[in-house]
C-alpha positions as CSV (number, residue, x, y, z in Angstrom):
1,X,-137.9,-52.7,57.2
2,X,-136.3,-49.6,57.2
3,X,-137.7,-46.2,59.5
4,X,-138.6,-44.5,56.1
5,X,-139.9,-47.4,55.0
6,X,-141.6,-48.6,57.9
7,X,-143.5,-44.8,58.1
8,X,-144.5,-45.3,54.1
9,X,-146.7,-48.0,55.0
10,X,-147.9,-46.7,58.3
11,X,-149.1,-43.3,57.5
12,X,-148.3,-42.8,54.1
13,X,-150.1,-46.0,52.3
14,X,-153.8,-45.7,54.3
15,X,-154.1,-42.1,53.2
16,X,-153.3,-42.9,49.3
17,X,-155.4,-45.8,49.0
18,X,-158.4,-44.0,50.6
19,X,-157.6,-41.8,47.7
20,X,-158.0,-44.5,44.9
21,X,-153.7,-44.5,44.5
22,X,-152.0,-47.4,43.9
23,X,-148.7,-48.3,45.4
24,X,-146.0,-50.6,44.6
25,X,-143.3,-49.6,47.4
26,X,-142.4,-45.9,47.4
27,X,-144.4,-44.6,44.9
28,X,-147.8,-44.2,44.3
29,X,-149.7,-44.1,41.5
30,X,-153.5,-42.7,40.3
31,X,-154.6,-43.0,36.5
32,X,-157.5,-41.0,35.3
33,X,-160.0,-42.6,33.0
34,X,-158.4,-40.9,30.3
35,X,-154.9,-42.4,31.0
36,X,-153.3,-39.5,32.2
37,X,-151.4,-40.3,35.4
38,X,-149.9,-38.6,38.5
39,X,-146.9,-40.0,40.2
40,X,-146.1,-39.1,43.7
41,X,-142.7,-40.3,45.5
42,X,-140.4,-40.5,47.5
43,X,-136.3,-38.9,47.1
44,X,-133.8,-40.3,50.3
45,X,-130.8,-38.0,50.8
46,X,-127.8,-39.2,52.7
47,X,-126.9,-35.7,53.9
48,X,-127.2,-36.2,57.7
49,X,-126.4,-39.5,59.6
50,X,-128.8,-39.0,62.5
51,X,-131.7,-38.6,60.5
52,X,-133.3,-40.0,57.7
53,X,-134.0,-36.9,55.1
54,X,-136.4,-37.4,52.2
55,X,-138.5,-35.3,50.1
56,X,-141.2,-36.1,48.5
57,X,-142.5,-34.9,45.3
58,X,-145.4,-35.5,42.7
59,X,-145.2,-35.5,38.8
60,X,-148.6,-34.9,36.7
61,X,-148.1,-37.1,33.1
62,X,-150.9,-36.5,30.4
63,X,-150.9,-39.7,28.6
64,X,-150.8,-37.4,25.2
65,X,-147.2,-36.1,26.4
66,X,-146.2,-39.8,27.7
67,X,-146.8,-40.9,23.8
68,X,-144.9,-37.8,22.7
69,X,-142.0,-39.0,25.2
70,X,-142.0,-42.8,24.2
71,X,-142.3,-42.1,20.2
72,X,-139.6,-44.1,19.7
73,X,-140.1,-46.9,21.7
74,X,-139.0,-50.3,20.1
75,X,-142.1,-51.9,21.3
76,X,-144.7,-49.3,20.7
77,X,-145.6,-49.3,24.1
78,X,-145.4,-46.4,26.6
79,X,-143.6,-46.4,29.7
80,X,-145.6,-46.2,33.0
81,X,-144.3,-42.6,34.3
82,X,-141.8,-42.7,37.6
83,X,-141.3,-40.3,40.3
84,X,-139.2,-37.4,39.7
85,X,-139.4,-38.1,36.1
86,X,-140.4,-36.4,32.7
87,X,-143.8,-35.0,33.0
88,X,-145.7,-32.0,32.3
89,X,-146.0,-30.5,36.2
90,X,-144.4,-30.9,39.4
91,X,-144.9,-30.5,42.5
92,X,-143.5,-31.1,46.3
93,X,-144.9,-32.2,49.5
94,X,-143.4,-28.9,52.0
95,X,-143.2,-30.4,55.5
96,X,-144.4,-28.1,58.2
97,X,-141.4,-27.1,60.6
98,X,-141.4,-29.8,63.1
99,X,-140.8,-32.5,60.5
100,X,-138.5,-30.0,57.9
101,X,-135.0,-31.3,57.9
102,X,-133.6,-27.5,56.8
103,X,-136.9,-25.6,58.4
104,X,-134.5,-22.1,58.4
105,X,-133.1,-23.0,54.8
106,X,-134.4,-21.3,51.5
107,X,-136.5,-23.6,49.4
108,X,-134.2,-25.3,47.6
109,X,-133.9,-27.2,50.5
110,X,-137.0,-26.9,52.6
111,X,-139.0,-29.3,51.0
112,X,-136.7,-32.3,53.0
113,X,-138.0,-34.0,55.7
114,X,-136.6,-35.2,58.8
115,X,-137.1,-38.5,59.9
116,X,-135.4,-39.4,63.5
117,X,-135.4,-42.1,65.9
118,X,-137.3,-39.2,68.5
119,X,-139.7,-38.1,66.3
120,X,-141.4,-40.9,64.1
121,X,-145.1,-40.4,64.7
122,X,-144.3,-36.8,64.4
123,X,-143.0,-36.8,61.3
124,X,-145.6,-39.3,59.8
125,X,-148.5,-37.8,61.5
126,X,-147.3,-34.5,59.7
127,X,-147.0,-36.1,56.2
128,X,-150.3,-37.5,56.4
129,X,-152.5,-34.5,56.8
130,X,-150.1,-33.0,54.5
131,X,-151.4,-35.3,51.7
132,X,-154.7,-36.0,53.1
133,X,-155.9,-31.7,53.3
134,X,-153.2,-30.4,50.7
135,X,-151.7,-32.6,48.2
136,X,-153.6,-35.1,47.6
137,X,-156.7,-32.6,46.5
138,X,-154.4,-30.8,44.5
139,X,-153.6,-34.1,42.5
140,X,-157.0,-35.2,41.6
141,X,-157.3,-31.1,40.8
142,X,-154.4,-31.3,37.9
143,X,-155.2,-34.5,36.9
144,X,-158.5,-32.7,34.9
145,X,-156.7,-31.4,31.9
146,X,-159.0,-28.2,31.6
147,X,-157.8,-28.0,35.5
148,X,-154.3,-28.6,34.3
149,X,-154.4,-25.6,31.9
150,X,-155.7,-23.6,33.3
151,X,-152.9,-23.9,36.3
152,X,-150.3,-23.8,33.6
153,X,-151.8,-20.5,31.8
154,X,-152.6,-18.7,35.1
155,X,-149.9,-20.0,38.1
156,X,-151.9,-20.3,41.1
157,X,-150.3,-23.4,42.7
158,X,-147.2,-23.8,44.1
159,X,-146.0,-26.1,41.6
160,X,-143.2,-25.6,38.5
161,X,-144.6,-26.4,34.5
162,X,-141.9,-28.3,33.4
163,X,-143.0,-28.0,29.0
164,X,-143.0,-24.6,27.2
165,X,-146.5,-23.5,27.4
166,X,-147.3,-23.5,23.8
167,X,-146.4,-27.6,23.7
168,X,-148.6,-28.0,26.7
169,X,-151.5,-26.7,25.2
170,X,-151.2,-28.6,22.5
171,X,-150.8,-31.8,24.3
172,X,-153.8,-31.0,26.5
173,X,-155.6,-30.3,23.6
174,X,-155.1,-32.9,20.8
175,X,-157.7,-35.2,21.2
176,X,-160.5,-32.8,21.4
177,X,-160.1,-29.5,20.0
178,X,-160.7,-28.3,16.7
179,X,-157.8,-29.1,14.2
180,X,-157.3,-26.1,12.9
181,X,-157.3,-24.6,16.2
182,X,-154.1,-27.3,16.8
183,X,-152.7,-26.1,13.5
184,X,-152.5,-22.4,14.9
185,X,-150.7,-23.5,18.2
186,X,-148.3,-25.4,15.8
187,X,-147.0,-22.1,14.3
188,X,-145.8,-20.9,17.6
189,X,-144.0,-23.9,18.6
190,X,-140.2,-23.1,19.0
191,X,-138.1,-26.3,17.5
192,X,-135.9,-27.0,20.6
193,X,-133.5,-29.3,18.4
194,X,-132.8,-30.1,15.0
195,X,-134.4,-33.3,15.8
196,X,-137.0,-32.1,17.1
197,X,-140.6,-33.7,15.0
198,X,-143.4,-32.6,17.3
199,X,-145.2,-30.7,14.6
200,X,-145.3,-33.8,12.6
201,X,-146.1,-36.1,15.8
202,X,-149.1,-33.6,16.7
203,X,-150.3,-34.2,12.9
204,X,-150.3,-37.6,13.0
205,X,-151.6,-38.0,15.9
206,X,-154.5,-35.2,14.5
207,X,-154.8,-37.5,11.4
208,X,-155.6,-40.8,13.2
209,X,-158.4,-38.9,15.9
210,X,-161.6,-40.7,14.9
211,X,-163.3,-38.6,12.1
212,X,-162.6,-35.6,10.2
213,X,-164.7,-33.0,11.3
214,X,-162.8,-30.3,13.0
């Protein structure tokens, strides 16, 4: 087992099961009831031989926009979201300075940690409380889509919306709001491709919502 690897299941795995994720090696996984999911990982860079540097990140993927992503899918079925992948949000795990690989560096590179042979239970004492009092809560915080909206409309987190605004309202609000409400967004949507069909993807999926009222 590798150092990285080895401080994953130590202090990394307890704290994300406590939290209802599930894991299946490096990443860790928690579904709402709804489907949406959040993804949390971890990245290895081989940038310094005396240390293994990671980062680790978390993706937030509203089961509405993982449809919208696998519409073409040969099977009809939607792919389970990875880390570092598509998704609506994103965010990092920032390691305090005595585990940041780059603590100096500007933030393109001070979310890396800095795992050494000197500094093990350091390093995963700090991701732990890191999760367990920061990230973690803000997880099962986006992972409410009126949450999620909100954090999209009004910025408050330090996390990066990765879909035009207009798209994530609409995917946030498809299965519930009121069509013509839906309709409205639609006309604001900017068509980022000539193959781009997610007017008539939001319709359809409008069309087969149980009922008609709306």
């Amino acid at each position: 087992m590798t150092p990285l690897d080895l401080l994953v299941k130590q202090h990394v795995a307890p704290v994300m099961k406590a939290a209802g994720f599930e894991r299946s090696g490096r990443t860790f996984r928690l579904i709402a009831s709804n489907g949406d999911q959040a993804v949390l990982g971890f990245a290895r860079h081989y940038v310094d031989p005396g240390a293994a540097v990671f980062e680790v990140g978390y993706r937030i993927v509203p089961a509405p926009y993982r449809e919208w992503m696998d519409r073409y899918s040969v099977d009809g079925e939607t792919r389970a979201p990875i880390a570092f992948g598509p998704a609506v949000l994103a965010g990092s795990v920032i390691p305090p300075l005595q585990a940041a690989h780059a603590p100096d560096s500007g933030m393109s590179f001070r979310d890396r940690w800095a795992l050494r042979a000197d500094n093990g239970l350091v390093c995963g004492e700090a991701l732990a409380a890191v999760l367990r009092d920061e990230t973690v809560p803000q997880i099962v915080h986006l992972l409410d889509r009126s949450n999620l909206l909100e954090e999209c409309r009004h910025p408050a987190l330090p996390v990066v919306r990765l879909v035009p605004l207009t798209r994530v309202e609409i995917l946030l609000r498809v299965d519930d709001a009121p069509k013509q409400e839906i309709e409205s967004l639609l006309t604001d949507v900017q068509v980022a491709s000539p193959g781009d069909n997610f007017a008539t993807w939001t319709r359809q999926r409008l069309a087969a919502r149980n009922g008609t009222a709306g």
